[in-house]
C-alpha positions in Angstrom: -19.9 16.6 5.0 -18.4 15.2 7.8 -14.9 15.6 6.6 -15.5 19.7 6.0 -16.1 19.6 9.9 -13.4 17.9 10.7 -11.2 20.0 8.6 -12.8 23.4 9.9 -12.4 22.0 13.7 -8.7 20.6 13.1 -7.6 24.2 11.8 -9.9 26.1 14.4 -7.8 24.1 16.7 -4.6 25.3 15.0 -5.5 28.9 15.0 -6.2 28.6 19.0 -2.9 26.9 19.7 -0.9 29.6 17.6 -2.1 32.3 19.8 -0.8 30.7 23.0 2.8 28.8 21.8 4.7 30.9 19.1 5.9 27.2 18.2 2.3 25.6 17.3 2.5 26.5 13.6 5.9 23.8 13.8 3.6 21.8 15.3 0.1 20.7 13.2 0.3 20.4 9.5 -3.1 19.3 7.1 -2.4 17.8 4.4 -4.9 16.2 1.3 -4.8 13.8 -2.0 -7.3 13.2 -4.0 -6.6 11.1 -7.5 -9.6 11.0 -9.9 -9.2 8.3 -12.5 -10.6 6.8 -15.6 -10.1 2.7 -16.9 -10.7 1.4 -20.1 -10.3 -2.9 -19.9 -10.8 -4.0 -23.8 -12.2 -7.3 -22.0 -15.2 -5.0 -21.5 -16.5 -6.6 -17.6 -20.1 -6.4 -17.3 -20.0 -5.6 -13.6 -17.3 -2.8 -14.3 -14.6 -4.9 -11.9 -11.5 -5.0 -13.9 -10.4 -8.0 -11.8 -10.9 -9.2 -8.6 -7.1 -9.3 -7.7 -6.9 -5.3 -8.1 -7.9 -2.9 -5.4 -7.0 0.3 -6.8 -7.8 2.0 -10.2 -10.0 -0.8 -10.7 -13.5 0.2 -12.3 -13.9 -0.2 -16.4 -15.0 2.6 -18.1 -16.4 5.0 -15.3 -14.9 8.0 -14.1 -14.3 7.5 -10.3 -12.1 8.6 -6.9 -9.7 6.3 -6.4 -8.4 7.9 -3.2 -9.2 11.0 -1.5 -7.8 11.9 2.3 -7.2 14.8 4.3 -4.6 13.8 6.9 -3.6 16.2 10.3 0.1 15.4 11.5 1.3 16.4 14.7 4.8 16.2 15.4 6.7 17.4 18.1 10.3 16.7 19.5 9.4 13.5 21.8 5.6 13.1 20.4 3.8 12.8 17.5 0.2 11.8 16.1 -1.2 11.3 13.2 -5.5 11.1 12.2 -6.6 10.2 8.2 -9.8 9.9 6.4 -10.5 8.7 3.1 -13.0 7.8 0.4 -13.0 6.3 -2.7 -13.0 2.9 -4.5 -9.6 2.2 -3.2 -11.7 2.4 0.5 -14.5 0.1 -0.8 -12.2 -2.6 -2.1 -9.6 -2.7 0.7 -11.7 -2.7 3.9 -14.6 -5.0 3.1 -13.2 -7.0 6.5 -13.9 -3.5 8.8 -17.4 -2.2 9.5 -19.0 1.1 10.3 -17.0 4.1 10.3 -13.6 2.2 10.5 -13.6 1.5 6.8 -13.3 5.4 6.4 -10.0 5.6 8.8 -6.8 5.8 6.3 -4.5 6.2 9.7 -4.9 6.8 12.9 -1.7 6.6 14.9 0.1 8.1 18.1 4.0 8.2 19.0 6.1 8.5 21.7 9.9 9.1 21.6 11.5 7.3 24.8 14.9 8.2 24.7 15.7 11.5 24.7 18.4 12.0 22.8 18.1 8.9 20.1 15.6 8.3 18.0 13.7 5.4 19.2 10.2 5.0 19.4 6.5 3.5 20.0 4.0 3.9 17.8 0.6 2.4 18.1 -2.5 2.7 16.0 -4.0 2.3 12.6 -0.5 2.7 10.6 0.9 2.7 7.6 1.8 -1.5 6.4 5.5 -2.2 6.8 5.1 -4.2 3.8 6.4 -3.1 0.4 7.7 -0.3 -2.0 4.4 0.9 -2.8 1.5 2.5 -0.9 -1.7 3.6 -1.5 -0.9 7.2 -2.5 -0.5 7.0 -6.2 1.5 9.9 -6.4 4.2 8.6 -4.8 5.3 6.0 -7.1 6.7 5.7 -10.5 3.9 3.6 -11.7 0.1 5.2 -12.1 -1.1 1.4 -10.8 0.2 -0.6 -8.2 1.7 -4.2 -8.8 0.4 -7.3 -7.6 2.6 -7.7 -4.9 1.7 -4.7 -3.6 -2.2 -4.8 -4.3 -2.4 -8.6 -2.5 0.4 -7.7 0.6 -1.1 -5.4 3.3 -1.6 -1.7 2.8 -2.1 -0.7 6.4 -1.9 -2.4 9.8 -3.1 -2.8 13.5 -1.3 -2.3 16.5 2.4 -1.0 18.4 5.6 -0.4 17.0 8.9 0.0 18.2 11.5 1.5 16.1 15.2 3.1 15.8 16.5 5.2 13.6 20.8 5.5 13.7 22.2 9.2 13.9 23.6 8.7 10.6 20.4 8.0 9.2 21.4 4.9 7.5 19.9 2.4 9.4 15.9 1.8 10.5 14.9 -1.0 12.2 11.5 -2.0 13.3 9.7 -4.4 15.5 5.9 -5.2 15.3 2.9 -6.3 17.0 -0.2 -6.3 15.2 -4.2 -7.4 14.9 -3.2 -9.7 11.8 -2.7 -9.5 7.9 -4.4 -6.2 6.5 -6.8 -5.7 9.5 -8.2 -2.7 12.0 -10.4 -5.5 13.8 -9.5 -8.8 14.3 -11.3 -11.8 13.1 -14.4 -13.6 15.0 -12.6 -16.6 17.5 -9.2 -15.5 16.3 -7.5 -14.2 19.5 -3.5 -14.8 18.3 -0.9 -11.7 18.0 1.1 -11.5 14.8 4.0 -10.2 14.5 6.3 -8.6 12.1 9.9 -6.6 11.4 11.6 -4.5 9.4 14.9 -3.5 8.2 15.8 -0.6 6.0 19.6 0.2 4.9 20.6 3.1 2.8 24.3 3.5 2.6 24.0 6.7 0.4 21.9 8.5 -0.7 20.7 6.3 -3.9 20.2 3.1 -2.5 17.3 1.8 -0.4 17.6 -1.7 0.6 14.5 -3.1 2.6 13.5 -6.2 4.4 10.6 -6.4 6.4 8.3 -9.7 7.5 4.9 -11.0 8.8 4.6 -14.0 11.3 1.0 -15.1 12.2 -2.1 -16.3 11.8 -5.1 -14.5 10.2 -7.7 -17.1 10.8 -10.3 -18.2 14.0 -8.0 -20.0 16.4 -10.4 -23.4 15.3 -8.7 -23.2 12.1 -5.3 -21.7 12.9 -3.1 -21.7 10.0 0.2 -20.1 10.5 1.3 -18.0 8.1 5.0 -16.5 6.9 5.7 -13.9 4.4 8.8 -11.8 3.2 9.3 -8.7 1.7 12.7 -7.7 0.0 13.2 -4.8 -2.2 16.0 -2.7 -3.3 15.8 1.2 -4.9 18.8 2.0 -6.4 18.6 5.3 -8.6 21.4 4.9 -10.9 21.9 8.1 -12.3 20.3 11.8 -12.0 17.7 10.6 -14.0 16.9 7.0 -13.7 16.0 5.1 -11.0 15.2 1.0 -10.9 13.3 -1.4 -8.1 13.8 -4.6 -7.6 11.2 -6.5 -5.2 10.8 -10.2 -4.6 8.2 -11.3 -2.0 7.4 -14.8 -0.9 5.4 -16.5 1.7 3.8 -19.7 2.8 1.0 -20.7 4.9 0.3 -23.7 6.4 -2.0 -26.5 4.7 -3.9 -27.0 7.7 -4.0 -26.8 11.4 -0.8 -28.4 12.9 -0.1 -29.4 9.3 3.7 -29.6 8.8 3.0 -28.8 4.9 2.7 -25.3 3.5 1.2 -24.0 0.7 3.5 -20.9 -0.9 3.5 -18.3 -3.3 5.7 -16.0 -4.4 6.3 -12.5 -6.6 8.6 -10.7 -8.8 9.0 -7.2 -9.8 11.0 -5.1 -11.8 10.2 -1.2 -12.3 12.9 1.3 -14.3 12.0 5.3 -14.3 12.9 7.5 -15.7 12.7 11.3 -15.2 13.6 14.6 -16.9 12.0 17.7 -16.1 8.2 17.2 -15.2 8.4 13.9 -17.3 8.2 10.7 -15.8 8.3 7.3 -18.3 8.2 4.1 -16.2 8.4 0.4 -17.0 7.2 -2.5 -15.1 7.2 -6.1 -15.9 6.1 -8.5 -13.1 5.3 -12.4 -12.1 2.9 -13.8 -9.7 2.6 -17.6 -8.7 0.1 -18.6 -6.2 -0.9 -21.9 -7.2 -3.0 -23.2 -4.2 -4.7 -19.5 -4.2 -3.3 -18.3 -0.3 -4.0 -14.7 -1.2 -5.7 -15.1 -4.7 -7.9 -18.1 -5.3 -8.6 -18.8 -8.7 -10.3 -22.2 -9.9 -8.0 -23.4 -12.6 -5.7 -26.4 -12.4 -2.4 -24.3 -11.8 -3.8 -21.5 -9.8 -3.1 -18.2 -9.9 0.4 -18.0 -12.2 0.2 -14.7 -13.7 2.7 -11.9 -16.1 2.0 -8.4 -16.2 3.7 -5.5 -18.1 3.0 -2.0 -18.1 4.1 1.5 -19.5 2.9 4.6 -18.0 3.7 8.8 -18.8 3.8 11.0 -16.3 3.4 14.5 -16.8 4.2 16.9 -13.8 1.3 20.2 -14.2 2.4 22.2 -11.7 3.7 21.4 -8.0 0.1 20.2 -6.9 -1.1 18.3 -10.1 0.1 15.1 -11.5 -1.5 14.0 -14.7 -0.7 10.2 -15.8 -1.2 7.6 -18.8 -0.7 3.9 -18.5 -1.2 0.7 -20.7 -0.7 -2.2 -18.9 -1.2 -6.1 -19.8 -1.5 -9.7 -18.1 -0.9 -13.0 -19.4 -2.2 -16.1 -17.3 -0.9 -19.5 -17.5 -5.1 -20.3 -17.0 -7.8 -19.0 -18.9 -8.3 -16.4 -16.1 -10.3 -13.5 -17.6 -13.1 -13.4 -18.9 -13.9 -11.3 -22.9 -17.0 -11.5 -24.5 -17.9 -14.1 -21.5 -15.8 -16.4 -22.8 -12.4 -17.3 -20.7 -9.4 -15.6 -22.7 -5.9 -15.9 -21.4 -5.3 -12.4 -21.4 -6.3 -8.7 -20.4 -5.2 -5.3 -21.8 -6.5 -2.1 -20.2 -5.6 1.7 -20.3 -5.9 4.0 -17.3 -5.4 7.8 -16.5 -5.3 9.4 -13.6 -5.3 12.7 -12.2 -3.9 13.6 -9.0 -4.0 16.4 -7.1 -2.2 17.1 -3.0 -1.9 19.8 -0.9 
């Protein structure tokens, strides 16, 4: 209910500004998503959780919202805004660290442009994460699920950023300062700045190249364990209709406080699309090693050393609807799944999705 007020108020609002600046309409946009989903994992979890290291599309055999937003934008020439809500199991499973209302804010954001006449820019609020190829709006990726890279890297972020864009539109560059790794509020006794950057190149029009970093640490200051990550990635769409990324993230945290040892982890990713008409087939295969369980702990000798593979078939309804199929598969060095109660090596589930934006 509370979103249908906030809807009705934000275009109230717009209606009122169009009658006193000819320019307003330019000026306010709304926007919503909402994907609804189904999951069918042949390991058959009792507690419908798919698996713990999956935040999205992950409930076995229920019908359920994955995501839904409605998002105002505000954008003028030298200032700009931004104010999202959402619900959904994606909500649920990604802000179990933020209380209250908070865990319903998707972004909440405000810009300044402080040159005139370049673009460069502060932003500072809940924003989108710097991190990754893939976001939390299914829609806008070639695969119906994300991978796990992106699922265990942040989705969203707390705090300022500055950033320039060149005239030429080749070149973005970004510096950060934020609450931590995948936070709104920071933790209990943990009063330390992280920080982060980000690089993106495209030299024409089918290549993206991306580099973008966290530096910090996530933990009470009692504890303090530093921690560095990477993200690299590179979209290169080789030909009208197929397009391939490549990602490769990698990180380390220290063992303990002061230690001079790190414990790392790392990920690989390959995705190749392709498109023809309202047809989208897409083919991932992925690695992730975590072995002292940083971002996934696991209780197995090697840790978290997992291959996944999936297919997915896209079909385009109309401008507004996306309809989508995907098998997808992992394979743990570890017996880390569970089938029949018993640990199996393996999982094999099939998801659809439908998605629908405005």
């Amino acid at each position: 209910m509370r979103y249908i007020f906030l809807t009705v108020a934000l275009l109230s609002t717009r209606a009122l500004w169009a009658q006193n600046d000819s320019t307003a309409q330019h000026s306010l946009s709304i926007s919503g998503y909402a994907d609804v989903y189904y999951a069918y994992d042949f390991n058959k979890p009792a507690n419908h959780i798919i698996a713990p290291f999956l935040y999205n599309y992950n409930r076995h055999n229920t019908f359920n919202v994955n995501l839904a937003m409605i998002k105002a934008s505000y954008n003028r020439e030298r200032v700009r805004g931004n104010i999202a809500l959402m619900a959904g199991t994606y909500t649920n499973d990604n802000m179990t660290n933020e209380k209250g209302a908070l865990k319903n804010i998707y972004e909440a954001d405000a810009g300044v442009k402080i040159v005139k006449n370049k673009n460069l820019w502060i932003d500072a609020g809940i924003l989108p994460s710097h991190i990754g190829w893939e976001s939390a709006i299914g829609k806008d990726g070639p695969t119906l699920t994300r991978s796990i890279a992106a699922e265990n890297s942040p989705y969203f972020e707390t705090g300022a950023r500055l950033s320039y864009t060149t005239d030429n539109g080749k070149w973005y560059i970004a510096a950060l300062a934020l609450n931590g790794w995948q936070r709104i509020e920071r933790p209990d006794g943990n009063n330390s700045i992280a920080f982060g950057h980000q690089v993106i190149f495209k030299p024409n029009a089918s290549i993206t190249i991306n580099s973008s970093s966290f530096i910090g640490n996530d933990k009470p200051d009692s504890i303090r364990q530093m921690r560095y990550f990477h993200d690299l990635y590179g979209q290169l769409q080789l030909s009208k209709h197929f397009a391939l990324t490549l990602g490769l993230d990698a990180g380390a945290e220290q063992q303990f406080k002061n230690s001079d040892r790190y414990n790392t982890w790392y990920s690989a990713v390959a995705i190749a699309a392709y498109t023809l008409n309202n047809w989208n087939i897409a083919l991932r295969g992925e690695y992730y090693q975590d072995p002292r369980g940083v971002i996934i702990p696991v209780a197995t000798a090697n840790g978290f050393k997992t291959w996944g593979y999936s297919l997915n078939v896209d079909r385009r309804i109309t401008g507004n609807f996306l309809w989508r199929v995907e098998a997808r598969a992992f394979n743990s060095k570890d017996k880390l799944f569970l089938q029949n109660n018993q640990p199996t090596y393996n999982k094999f589930l099939i998801t659809s999705s439908l998605a629908f934006s405005f």
